[in-house]
N, CA, C and O of each residue as an XYZ file, in Angstrom:
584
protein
N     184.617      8.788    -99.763
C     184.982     10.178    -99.620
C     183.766     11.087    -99.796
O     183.618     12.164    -99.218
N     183.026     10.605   -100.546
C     181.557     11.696   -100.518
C     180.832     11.758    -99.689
O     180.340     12.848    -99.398
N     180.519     10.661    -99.039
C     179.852     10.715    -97.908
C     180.597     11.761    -96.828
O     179.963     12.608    -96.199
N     181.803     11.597    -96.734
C     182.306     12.158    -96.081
C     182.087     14.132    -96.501
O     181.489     15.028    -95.905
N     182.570     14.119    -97.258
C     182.066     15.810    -97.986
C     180.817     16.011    -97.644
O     180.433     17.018    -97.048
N     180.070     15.031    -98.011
C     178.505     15.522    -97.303
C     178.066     16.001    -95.790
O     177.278     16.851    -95.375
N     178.899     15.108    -95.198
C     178.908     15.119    -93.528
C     179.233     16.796    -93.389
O     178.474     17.694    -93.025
N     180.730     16.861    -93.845
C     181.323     17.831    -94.061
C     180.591     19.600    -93.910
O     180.539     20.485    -93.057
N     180.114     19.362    -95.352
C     179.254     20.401    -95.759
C     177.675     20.452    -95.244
O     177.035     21.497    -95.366
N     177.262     19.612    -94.833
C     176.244     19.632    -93.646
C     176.750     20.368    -92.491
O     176.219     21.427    -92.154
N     177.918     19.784    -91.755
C     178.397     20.503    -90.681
C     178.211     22.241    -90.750
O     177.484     23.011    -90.122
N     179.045     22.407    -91.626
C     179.112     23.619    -91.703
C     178.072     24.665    -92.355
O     178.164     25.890    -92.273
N     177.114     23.972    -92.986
C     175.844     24.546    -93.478
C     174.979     24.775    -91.608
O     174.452     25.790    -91.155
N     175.114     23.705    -91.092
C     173.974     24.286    -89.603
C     174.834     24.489    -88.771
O     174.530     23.912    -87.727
N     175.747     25.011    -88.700
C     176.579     25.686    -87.293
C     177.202     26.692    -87.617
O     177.901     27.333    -86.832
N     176.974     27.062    -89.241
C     177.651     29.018    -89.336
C     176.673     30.078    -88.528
O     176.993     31.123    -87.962
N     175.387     29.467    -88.663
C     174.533     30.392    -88.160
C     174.280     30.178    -86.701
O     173.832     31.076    -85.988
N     174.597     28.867    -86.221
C     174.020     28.253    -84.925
C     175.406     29.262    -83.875
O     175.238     30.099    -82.988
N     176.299     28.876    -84.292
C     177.287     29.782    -83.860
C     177.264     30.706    -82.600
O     177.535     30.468    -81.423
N     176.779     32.036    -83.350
C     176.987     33.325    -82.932
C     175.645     33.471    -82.370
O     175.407     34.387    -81.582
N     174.783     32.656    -82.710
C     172.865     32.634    -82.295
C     173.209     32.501    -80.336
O     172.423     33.050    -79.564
N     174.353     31.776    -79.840
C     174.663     31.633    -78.488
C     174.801     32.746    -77.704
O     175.645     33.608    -77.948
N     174.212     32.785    -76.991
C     174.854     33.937    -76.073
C     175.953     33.976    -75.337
O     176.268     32.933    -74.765
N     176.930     35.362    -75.145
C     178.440     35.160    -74.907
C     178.069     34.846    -73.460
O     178.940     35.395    -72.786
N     177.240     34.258    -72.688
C     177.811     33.881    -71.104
C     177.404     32.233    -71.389
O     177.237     31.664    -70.311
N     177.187     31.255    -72.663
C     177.086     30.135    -72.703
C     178.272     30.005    -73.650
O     178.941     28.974    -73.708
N     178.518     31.122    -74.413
C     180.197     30.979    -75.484
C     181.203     30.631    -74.516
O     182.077     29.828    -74.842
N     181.186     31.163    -73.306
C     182.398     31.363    -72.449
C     182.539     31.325    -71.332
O     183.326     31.925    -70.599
N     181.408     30.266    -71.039
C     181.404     29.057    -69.641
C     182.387     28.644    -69.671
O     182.684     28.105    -70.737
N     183.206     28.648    -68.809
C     184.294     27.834    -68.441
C     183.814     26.300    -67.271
O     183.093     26.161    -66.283
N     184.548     25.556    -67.961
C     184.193     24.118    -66.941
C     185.655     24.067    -66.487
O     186.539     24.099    -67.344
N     185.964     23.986    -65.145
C     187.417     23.529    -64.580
C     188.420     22.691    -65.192
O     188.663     21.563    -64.761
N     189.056     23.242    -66.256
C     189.996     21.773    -66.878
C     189.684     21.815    -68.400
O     190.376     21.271    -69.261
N     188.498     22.566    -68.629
C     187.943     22.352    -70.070
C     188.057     23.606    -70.941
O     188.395     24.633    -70.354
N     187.818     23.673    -72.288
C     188.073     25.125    -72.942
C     185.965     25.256    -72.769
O     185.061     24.488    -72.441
N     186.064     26.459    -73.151
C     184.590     27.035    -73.397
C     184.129     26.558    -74.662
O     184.636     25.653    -75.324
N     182.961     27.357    -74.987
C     182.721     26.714    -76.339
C     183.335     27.346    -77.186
O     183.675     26.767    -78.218
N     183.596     28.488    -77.014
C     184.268     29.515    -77.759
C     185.575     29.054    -77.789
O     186.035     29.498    -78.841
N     186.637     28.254    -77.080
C     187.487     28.000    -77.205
C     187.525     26.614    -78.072
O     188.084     26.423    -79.152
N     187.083     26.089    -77.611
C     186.173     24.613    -79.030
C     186.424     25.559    -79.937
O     187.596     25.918    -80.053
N     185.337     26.210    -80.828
C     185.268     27.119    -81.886
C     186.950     27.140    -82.138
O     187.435     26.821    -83.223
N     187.483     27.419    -81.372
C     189.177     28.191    -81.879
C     190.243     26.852    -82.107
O     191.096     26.656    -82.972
N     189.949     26.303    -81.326
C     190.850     25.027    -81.748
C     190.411     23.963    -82.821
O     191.181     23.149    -83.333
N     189.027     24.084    -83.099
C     188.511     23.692    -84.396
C     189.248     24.440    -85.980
O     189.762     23.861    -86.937
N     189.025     25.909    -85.730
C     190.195     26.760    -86.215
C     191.597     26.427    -86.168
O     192.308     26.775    -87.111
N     192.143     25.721    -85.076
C     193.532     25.272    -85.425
C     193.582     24.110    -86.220
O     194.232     23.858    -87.234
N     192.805     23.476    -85.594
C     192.621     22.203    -86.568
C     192.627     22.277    -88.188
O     193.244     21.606    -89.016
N     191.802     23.238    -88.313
C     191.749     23.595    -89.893
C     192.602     23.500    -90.464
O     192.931     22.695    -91.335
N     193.357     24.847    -89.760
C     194.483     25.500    -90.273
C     195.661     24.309    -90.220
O     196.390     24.217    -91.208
N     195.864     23.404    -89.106
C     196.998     22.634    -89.368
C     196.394     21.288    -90.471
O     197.169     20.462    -90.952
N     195.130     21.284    -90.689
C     194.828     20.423    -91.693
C     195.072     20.413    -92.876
O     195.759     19.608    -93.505
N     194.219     21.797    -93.423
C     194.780     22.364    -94.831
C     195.984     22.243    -95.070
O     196.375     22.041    -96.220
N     196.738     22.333    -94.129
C     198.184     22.533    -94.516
C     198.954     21.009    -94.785
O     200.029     20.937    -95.381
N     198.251     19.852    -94.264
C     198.779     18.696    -94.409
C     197.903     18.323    -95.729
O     198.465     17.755    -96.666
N     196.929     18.552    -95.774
C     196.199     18.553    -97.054
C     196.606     18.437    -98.530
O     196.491     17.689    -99.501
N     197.268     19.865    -98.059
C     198.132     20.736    -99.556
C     199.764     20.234    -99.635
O     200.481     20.152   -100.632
N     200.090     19.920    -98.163
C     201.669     19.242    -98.404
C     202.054     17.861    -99.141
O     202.878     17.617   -100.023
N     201.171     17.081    -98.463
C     201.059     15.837    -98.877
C     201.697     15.690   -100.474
O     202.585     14.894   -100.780
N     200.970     16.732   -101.491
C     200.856     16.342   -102.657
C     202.186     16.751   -103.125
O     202.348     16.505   -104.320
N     203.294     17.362   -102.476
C     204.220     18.295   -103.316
C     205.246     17.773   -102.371
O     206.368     17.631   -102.856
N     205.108     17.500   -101.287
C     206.439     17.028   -100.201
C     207.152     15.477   -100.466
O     206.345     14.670   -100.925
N     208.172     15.085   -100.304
C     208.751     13.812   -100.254
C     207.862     13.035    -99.640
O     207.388     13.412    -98.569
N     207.386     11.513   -100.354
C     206.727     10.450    -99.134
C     207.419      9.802    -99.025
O     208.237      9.625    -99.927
N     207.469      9.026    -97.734
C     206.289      9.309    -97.383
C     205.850     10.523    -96.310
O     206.808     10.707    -95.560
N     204.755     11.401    -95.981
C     204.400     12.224    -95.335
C     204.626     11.717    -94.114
O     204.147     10.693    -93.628
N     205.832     12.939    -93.357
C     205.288     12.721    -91.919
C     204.667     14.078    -91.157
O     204.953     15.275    -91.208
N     203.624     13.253    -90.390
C     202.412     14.231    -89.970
C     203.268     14.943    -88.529
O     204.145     14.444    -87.825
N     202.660     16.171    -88.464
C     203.316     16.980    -87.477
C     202.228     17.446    -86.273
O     201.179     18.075    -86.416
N     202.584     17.141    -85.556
C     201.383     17.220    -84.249
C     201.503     19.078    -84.023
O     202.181     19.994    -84.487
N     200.794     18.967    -83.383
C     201.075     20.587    -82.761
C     200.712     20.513    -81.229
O     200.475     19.457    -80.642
N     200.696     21.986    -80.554
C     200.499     21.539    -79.065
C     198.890     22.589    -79.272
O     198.929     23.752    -79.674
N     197.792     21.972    -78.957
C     196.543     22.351    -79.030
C     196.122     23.398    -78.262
O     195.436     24.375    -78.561
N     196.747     22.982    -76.978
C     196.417     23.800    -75.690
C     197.236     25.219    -75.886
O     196.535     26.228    -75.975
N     198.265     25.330    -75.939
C     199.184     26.618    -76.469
C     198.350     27.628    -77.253
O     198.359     28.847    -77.086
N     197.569     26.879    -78.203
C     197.254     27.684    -79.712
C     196.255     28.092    -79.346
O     195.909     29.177    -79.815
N     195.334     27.395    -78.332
C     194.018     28.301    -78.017
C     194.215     29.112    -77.032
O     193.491     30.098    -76.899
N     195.171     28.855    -76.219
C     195.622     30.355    -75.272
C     196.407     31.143    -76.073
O     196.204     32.323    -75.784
N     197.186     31.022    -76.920
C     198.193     32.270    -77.733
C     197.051     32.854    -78.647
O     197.185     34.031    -78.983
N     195.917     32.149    -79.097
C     195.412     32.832    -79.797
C     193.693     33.562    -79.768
O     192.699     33.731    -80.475
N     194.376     33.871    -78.073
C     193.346     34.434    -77.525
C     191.701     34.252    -78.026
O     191.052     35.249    -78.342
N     191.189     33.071    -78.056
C     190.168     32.956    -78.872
C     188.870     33.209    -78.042
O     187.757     33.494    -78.485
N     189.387     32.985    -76.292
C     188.082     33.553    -75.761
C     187.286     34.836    -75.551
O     186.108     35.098    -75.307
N     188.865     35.811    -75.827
C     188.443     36.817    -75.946
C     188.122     37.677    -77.422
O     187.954     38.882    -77.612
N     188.115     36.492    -78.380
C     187.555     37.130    -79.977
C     185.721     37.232    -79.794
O     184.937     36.638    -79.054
N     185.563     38.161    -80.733
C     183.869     38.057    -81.633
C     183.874     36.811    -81.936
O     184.792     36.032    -82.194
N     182.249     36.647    -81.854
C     181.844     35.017    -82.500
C     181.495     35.124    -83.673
O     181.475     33.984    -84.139
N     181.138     36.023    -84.596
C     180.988     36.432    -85.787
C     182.221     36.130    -86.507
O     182.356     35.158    -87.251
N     183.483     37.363    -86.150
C     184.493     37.067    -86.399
C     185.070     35.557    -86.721
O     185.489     35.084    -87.777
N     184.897     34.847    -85.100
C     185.587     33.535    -84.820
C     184.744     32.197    -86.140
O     185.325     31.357    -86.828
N     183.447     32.464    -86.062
C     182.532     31.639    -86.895
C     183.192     32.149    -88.293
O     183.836     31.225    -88.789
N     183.230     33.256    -89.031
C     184.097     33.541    -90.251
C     185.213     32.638    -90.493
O     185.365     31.724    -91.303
N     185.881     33.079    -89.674
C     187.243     32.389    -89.487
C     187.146     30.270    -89.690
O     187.742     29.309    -90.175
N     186.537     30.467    -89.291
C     186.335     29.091    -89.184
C     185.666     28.147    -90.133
O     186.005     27.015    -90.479
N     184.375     29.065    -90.558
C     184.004     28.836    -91.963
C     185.129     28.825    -93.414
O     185.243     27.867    -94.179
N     185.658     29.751    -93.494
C     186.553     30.328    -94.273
C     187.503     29.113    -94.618
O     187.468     28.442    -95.650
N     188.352     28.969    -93.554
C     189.102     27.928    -93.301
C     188.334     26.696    -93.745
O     188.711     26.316    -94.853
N     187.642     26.168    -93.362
C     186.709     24.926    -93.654
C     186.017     24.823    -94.811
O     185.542     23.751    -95.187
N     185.909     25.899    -95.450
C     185.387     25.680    -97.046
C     186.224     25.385    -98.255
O     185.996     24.929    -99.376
N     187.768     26.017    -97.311
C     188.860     25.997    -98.334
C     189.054     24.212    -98.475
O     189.186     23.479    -99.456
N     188.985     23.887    -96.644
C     189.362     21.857    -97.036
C     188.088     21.472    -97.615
O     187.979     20.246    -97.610
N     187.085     22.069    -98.112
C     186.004     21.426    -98.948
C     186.634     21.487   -100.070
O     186.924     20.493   -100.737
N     186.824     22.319   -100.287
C     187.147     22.521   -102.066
C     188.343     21.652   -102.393
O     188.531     21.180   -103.514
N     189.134     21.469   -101.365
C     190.730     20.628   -101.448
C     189.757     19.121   -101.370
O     189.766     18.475   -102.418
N     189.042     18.613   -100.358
C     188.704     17.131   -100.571
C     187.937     16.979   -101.726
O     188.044     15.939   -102.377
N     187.287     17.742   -102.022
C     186.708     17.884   -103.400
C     187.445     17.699   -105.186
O     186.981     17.547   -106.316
N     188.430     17.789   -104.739
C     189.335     17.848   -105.988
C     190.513     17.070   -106.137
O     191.266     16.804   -107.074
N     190.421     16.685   -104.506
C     191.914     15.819   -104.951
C     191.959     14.570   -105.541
O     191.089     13.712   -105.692
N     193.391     14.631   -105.917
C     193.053     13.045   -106.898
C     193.326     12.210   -106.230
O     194.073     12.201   -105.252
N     192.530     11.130   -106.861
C     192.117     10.018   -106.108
C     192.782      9.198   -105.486
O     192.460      8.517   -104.513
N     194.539      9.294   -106.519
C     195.669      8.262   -106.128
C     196.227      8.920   -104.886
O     196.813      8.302   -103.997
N     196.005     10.187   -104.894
C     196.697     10.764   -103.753
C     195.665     10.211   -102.331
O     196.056     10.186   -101.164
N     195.053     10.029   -102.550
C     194.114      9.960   -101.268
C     194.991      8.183   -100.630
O     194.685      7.471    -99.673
N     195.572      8.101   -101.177
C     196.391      6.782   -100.969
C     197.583      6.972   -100.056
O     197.818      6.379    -99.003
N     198.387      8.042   -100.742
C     199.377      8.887    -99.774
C     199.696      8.464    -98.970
O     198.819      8.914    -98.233
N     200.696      7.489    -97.900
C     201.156      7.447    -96.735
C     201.504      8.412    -96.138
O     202.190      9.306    -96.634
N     200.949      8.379    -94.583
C     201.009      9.173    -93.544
C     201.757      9.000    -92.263
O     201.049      8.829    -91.270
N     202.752      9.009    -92.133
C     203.894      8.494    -91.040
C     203.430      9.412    -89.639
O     203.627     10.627    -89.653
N     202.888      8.838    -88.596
C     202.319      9.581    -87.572
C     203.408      9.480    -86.741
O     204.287      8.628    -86.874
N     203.359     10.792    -85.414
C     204.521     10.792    -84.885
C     204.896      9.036    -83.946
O     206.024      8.582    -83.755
N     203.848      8.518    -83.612
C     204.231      7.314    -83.180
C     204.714      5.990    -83.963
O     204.629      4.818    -83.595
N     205.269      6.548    -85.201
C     205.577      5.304    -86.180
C     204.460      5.061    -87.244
O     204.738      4.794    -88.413
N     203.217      5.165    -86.790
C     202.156      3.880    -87.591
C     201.901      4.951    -88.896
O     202.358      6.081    -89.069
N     201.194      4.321    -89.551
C     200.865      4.885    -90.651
C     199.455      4.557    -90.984
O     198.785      3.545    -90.781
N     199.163      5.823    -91.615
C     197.883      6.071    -91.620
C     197.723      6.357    -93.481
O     198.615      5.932    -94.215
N     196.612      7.040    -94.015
C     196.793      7.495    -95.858
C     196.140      8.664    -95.680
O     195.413      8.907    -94.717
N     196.367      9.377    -96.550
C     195.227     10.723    -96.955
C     193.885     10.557    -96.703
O     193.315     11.375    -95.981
N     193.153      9.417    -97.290
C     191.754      9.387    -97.306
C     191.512      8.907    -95.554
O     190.293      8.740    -95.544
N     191.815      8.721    -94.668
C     191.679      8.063    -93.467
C     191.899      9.756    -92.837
O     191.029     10.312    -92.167
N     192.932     10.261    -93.125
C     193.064     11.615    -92.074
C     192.062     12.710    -92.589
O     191.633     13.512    -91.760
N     191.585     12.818    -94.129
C     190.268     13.681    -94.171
C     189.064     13.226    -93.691
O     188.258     14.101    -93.372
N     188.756     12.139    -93.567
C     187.624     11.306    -93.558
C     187.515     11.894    -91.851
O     186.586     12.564    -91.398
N     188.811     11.398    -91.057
C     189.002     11.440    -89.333
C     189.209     13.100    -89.627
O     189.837     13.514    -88.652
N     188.959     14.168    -90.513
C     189.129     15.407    -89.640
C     187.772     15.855    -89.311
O     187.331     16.619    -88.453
N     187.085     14.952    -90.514
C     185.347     14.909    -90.291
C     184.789     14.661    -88.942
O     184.120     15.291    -88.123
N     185.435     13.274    -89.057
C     184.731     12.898    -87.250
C     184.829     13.618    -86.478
O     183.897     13.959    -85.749
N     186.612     14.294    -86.383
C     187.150     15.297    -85.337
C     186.168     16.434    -85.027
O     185.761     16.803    -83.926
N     185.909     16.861    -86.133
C     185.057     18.350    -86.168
C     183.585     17.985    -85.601
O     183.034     18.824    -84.888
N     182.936     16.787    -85.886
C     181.122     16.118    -85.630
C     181.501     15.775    -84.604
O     180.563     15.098    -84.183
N     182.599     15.768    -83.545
C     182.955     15.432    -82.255
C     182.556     16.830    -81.385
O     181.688     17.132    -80.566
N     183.527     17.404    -81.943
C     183.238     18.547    -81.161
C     182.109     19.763    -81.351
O     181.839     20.572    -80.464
N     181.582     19.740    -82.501
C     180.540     20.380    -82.464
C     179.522     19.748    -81.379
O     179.181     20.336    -80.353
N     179.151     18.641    -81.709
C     178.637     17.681    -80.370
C     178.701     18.339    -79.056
O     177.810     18.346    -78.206
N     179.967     18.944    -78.984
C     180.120     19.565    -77.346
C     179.828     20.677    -77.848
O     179.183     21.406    -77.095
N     180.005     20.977    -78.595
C     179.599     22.382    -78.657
C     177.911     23.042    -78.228
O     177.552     24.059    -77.633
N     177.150     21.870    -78.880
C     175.610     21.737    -79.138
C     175.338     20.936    -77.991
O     174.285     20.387    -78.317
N     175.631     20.528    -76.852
C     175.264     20.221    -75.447
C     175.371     21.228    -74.258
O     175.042     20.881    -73.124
């Protein structure tokens, strides 16, 4: 798990500033089929937001946890993210992402054990879905930074 926090907090130590350093006609290239980067940025933001929230449920809800998908594509068009500030959007996103620092940071250890009932049956634990929100996020920054 530390390694993982490290990854973590690396991430977000070189891309608060790398961010908004873009200029808005490379934020909001559109590729046929694809979100912009700015839209990356926003669904990274959903991600958060539906993370934290499985984060913080886990510990207080009946297990075993079942994980709740969302529809990705919806949330970055309802939530108009191409047309936000990148200042703004980078806040937002930071904000959100420091809060699941401080949550992987503290949780206890047995919980990181937690069963995770995914919508296809299988099961997954706590420490496997923070660890994979890491990758998720070093995925797409990746596109972001190409």
């Amino acid at each position: 798990m530390e390694n993982a926090i490290l990854k973590f907090e690396r991430l977000l130590n070189e891309n608060t500033a790398y961010f908004p350093s873009l200029e808005n006609e490379v934020l909001e290239a559109k590729i046929l089929g694809k979100w912009s980067k700015k839209e990356i940025i926003g669904h990274l933001v959903d991600s958060g937001i539906h993370n934290l929230v499985r984060f913080t449920e886990i510990n207080y809800l009946k297990k075993p946890y079942h994980h709740r998908p969302y529809n990705q594509m919806d949330l970055v068009n309802l939530n108009q993210y191409q047309t936000m500030d990148i200042y703004d959007l980078t806040q937002l996103w930071l904000s959100i992402n420091r809060q699941i620092v401080r949550i992987m940071k503290t949780v206890d250890k047995k919980a990181l054990e937690y069963a995770i009932i995914l919508s296809d049956g299988s099961e997954i634990d706590l420490k496997f879905l923070m660890t994979d929100y890491v990758e998720h996020l070093e995925h797409h920054i990746h596109q972001i930074r190409s």
